[in-house]
C-alpha positions in Angstrom: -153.5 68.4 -114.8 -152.2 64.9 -114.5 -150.6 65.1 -111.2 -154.4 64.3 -109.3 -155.4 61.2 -111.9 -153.4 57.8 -112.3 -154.8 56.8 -116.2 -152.9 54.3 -115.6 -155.1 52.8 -113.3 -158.0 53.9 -114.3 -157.0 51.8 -117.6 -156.2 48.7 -115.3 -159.6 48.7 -114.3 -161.2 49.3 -117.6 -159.1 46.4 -118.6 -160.1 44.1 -116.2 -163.8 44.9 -116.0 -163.4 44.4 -119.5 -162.0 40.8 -119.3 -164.5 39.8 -116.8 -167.2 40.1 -119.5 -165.4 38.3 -122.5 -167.2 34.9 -122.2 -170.8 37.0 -122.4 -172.7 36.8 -125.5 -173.5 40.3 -126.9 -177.1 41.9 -126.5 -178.1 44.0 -129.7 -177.6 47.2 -128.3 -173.6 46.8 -128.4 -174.3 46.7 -132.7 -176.0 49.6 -132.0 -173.6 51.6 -130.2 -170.7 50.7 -132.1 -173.1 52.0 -135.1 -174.0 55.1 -133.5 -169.7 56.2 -132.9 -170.0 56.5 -136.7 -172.3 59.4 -137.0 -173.0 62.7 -134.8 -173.5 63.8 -132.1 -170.6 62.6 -130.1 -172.7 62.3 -127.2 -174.6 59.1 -126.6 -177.0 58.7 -123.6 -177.1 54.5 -122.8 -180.4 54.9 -120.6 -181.9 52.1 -119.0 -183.5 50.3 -116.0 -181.1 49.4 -113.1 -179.7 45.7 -114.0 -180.7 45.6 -117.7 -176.9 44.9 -118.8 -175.6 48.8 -119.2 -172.3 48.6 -117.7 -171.6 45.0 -119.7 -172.9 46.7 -122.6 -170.4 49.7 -122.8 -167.2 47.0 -121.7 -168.4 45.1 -124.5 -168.3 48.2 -126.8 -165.3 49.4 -125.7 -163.3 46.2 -126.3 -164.2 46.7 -129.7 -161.6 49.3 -130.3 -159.5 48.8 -126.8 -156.3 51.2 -128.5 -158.6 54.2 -128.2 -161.2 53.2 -126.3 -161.7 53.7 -122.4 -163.9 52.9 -119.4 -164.5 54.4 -116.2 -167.5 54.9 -113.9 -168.4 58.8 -112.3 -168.9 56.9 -109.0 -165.2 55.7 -108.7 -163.6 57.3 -105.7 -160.8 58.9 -107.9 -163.0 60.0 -110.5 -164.8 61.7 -108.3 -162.3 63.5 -106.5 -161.0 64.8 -110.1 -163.9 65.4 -111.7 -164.9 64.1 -115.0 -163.8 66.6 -117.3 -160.4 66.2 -115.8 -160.3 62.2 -116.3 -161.6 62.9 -119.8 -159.1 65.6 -121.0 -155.8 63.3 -119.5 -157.3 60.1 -121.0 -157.7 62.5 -125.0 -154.2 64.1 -124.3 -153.0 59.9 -124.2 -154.7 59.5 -127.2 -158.1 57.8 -126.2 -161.0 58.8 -128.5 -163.5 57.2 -127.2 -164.5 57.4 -123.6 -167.5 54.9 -122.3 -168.2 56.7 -119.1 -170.4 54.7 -116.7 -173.0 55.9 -114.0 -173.0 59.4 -114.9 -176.2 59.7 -113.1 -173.9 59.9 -109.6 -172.4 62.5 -110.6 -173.6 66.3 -110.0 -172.2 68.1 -112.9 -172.1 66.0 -115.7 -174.0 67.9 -118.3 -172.1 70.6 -117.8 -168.1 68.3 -117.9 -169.2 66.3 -120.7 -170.3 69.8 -122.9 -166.5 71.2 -121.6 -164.9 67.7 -123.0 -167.3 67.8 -126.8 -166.4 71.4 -127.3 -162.7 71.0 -126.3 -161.8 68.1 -127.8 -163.6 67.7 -131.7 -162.5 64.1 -132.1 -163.6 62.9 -128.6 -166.8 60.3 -129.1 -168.4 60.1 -125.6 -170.6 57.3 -124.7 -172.4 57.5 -121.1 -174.8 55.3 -119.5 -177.0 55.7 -116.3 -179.5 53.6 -114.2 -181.6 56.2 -113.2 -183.6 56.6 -116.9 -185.3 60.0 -115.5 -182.0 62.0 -115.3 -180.8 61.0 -118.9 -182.6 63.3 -120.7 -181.2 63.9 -124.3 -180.4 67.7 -125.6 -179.2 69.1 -128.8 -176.0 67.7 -129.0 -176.7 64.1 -127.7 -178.1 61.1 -129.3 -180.5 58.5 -127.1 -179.9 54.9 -127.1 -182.6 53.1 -125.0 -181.7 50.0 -123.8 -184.7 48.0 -122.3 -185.1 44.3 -120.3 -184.5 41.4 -122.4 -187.0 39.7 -124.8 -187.1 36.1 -125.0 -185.1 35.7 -128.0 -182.1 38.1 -126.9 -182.9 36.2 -122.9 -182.1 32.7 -125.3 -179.6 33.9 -126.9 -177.7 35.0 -123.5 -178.5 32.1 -121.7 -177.9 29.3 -124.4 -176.3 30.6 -127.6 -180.2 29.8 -129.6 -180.6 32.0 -132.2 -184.8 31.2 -132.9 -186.3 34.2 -133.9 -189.8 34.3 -135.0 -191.1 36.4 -137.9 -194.8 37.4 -137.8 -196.3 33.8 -136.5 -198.0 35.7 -133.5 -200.7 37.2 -135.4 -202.2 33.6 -136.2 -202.7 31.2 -133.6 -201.9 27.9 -135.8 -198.8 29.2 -136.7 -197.8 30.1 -133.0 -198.6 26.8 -131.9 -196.6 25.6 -134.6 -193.5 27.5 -133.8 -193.8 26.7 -130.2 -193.8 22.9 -131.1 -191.1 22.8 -133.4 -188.6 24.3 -131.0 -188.9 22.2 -128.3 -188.0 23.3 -124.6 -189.4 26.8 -125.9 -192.5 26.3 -123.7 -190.8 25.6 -120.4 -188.2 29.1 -121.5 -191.4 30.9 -121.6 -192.8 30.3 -118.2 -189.0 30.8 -116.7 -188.7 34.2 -118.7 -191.8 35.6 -117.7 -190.7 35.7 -114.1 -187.2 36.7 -114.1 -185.6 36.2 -117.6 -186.1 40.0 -118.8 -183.0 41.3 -116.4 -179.7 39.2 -117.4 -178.4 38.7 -114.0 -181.1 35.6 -113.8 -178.5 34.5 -116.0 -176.1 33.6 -113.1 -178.8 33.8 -110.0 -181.3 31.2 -109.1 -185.0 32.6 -109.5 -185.3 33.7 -105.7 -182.0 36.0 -105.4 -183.1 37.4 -109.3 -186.4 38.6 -107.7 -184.6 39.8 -105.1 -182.7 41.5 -107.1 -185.0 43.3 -109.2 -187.2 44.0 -105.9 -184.1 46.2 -104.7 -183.3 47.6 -107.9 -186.9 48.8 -107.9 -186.4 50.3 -104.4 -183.9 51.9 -104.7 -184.8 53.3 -107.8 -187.8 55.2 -106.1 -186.1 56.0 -102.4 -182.9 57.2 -104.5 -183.4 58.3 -107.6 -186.8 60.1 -106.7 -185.6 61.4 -104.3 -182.8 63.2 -105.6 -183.9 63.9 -109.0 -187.2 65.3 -108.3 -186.7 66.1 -104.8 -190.0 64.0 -103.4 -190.8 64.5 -99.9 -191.1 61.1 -97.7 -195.0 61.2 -98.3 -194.6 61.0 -101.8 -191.9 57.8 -101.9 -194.2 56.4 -99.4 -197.2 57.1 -101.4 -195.4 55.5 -104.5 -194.0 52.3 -103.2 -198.2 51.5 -102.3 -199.4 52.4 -105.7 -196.8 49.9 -106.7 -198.0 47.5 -104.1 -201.8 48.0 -105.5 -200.9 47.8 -108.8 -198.8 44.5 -108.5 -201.6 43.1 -106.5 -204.1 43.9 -108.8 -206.0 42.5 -112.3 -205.4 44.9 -115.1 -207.5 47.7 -116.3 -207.9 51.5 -115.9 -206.8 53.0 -112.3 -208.5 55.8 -111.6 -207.3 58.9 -110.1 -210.1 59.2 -107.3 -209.8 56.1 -106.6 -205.9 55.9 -105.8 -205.7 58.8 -104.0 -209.0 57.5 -101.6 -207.0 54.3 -101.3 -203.5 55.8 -100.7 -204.8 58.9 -98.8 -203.2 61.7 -101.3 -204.4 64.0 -103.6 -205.2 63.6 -107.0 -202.2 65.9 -107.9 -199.6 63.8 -106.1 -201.2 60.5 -107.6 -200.3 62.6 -111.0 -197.1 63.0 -109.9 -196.1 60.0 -108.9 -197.4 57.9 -111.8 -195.7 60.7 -113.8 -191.9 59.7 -112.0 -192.3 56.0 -112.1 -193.4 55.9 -115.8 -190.2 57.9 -116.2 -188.0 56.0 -114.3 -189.5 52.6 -116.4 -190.9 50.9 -113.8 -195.2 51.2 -115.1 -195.9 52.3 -118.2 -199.2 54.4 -119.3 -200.6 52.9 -122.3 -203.5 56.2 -123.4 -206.7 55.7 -125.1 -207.0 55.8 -128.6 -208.0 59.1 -128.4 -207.8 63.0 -129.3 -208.8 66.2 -127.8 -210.9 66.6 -124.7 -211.6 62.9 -124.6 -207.9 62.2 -124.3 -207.3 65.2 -121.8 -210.3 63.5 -119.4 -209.5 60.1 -120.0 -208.0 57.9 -117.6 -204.7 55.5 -119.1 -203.7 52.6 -117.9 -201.4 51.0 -115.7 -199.2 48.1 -116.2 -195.3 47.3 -115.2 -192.7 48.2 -117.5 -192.0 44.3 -117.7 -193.5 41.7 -116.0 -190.6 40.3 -114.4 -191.0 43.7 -111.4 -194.7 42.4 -110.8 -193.5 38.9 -109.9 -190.3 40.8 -107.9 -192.8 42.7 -105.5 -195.4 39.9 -105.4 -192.9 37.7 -104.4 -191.6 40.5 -101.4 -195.6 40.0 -100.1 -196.0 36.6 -100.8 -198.8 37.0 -103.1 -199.3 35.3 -106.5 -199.6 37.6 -109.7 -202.9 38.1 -111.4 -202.3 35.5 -114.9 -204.4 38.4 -117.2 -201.9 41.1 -115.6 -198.9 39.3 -116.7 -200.5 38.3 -119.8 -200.8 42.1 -120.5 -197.6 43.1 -119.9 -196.0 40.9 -121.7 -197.9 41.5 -125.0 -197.4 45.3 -124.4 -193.6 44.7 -124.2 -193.9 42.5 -127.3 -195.5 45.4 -128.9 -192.9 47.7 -128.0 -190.1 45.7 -129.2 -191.9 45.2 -132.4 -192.2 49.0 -133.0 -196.3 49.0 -133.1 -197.7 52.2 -130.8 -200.3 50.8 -128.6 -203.2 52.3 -127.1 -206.5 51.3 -125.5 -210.3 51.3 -126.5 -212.4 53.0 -125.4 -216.1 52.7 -125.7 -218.7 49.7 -124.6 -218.1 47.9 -121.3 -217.1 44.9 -123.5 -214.7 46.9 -125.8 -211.0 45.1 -126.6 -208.0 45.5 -124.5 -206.2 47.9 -127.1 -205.5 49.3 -130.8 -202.4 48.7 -131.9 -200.4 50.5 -135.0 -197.6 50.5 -137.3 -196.7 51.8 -140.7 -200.2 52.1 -142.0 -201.6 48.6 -140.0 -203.8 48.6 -137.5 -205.2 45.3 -135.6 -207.8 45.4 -132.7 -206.2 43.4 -129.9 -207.9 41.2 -127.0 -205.7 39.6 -124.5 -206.9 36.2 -123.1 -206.4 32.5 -122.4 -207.7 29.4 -124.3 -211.3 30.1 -123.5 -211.5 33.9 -124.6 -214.3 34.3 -127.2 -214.5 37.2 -130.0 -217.4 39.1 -128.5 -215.5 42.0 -127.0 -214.2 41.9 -131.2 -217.6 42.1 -132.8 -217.6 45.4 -134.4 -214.5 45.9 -135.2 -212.1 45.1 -138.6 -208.6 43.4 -138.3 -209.2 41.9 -134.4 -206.7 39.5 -132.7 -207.5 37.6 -129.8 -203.8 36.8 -128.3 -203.5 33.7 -126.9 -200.4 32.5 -124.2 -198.7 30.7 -127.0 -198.9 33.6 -129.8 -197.2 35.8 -127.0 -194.0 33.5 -127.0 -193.4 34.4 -131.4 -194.2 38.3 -130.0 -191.4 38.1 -128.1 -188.8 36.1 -130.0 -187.7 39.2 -132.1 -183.9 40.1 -132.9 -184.2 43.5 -132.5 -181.9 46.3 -131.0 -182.8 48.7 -129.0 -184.1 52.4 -130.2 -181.9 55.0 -130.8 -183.7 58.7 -130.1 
């Protein structure tokens, strides 16, 4: 078996990679992986957008325990030409116990070689990660761990060892201002976050090569990963990369799907489609109306980026500015998310608020806006928020790790 596989170097590289990331500061996710290798399923699924710190995430994890632990991606040229199961089983008979297996998206089989290696070997933890979030669907015997852009506390944290997190100040505007004053530069993070800060390689890239960045990332996400996961003809991709153009160049608020496929010359059924791929592949995300029934089915959700950081990336590629209320949007969305509240939008009068947001038995009525936003599109409704620029900086100072599914 271990005449076609050198573990030994294999083990180099897992070392080295591993040293190359010992000066980085930790997101919250490796706490939760290193949690997870204490309770079943063996299988863990790290899924996430391409750039959002995967890769340095399992190193990370895997230096935690570097006796037992090893790394190595499924695109590695010898990995592939011996398959994973046959890596896996050699690097168990050496006594490794926990393998952190990188892009496992790349390769054909996996599903099937990492079930061979869980039922084979009963000790064997197996933690796997892949950028292309569509194909890492979890099944009985494998655990989810989502691991999304970076907030601005966890972007702070990374980029100067600050620790600030804020507790609930961003549901009362006073108390927002008053966090933003007493931690000073906190302002000037904000406005650097909001365009690239979310991905950690703005961490070590000036702001044009980090939208750069993400712009490709974003590409190749849809004439990749679309293509070969859901096998989408060269209409379709091209269809997709203009609804993303339209959306990014748009002000927020309900796309409809007559009026995309007018504007993109498709269908309504491929508009469907592709919204449905790039929701799963976490580039938009579809916030539904607050809803049930028939007025669900019919009703049309919204669109926004997954995080505002890929609006600025493909303005920037078009030399366009980004609509302010877009941004604003997205980023309270993504503040929601972290926070655990379920979001949806209203729907109703022409002036109704921007969306209902939930959790554990709360519910608040939320308006996005800037300085001059009155209450009006409020009146009517019990336990409304009007969320000003600096109430979204607390949103999004939360220590929080990311989901497990």
């Amino acid at each position: 078996m271990n005449n076609d596989i050198d573990i030994e170097q294999l083990r180099f590289i897992s070392l080295s990679l591993i040293n190359s990331v010992k000066s980085f500061k930790q997101r919250q996710v490796v706490e939760m992986i290193l949690f997870s290798l204490k309770t079943k399923p063996r299988i863990k699924l790290l899924r996430g957008f391409r750039g959002v710190g995967k890769t340095t995430a399992l190193l990370q994890a895997c230096n935690q325990d570097p006796t037992h632990s090893l790394y190595f991606s499924a695109d590695h040229p010898s990995v592939k030409n011996a398959g994973i199961y046959k890596c896996g089983a050699v690097a168990v008979v050496r006594g490794y116990s926990k393998l952190f297996i990188d892009e496992i998206h790349t390769y054909p089989n996996w599903k099937t070689e990492l079930k061979a290696l869980h039922d084979e070997f009963p000790n064997v933890m197996i933690i796997a990660s892949g950028s292309a979030p569509l194909a890492l669907t979890p099944e009985r015997r494998e655990e989810l761990i989502c691991l999304h852009e970076m907030n601005l506390y966890e972007s702070n944290l990374l980029r100067y060892g600050q620790s600030v997190e804020a507790d609930e100040e961003w549901q009362d505007k006073d108390k927002s201002i008053h966090f933003v004053a007493v931690n000073a530069g906190l302002e000037a993070d904000f406005q650097t976050y909001i365009r690239t800060g979310g991905f950690p390689l703005s961490l070590e890239m000036d702001e044009k090569r980090a939208l750069n960045a993400i712009f490709h990332s974003i590409r190749k996400s849809v004439r990749e990963d679309a293509v070969f996961f859901l096998k989408m003809s060269k209409e379709k991709i091209f269809a997709m990369e203009n609804l993303l153009i339209f959306l990014a160049t748009s002000k927020p608020g309900e796309l409809s799907a007559n009026s995309l496929a007018s504007a993109l010359h498709v269908s309504k059924t491929v508009i469907y489609e592709i919204i449905d791929a790039l929701s799963m592949m976490e580039i938009i995300r579809l916030i539904r109306p607050y809803a049930g029934g028939a007025a669900l089915v019919r009703a049309e959700p919204k669109l926004l980026f997954f995080h505002p950081n890929m609006r600025f990336a493909i303005c920037n590629q078009l030399g366009k500015t980004p609509e302010l209320g877009a941004i604003r949007e997205e980023l309270a969305v993504f503040g929601f998310n972290e926070r655990g509240w379920t979001i949806h939008t209203v729907k109703g009068e022409k002036k109704s608020p921007d969306y209902i947001i939930e959790k554990d038995g709360t519910r608040f009525v939320i308006e996005i806006g800037g300085i001059r936003k009155k209450p009006l599109q409020l009146q009517g409704f019990k336990s409304g928020l009007i969320i000003s620029e600096y109430q979204l900086i607390p949103l999004l100072m939360v220590a929080k790790s990311s989901k497990i599914e």
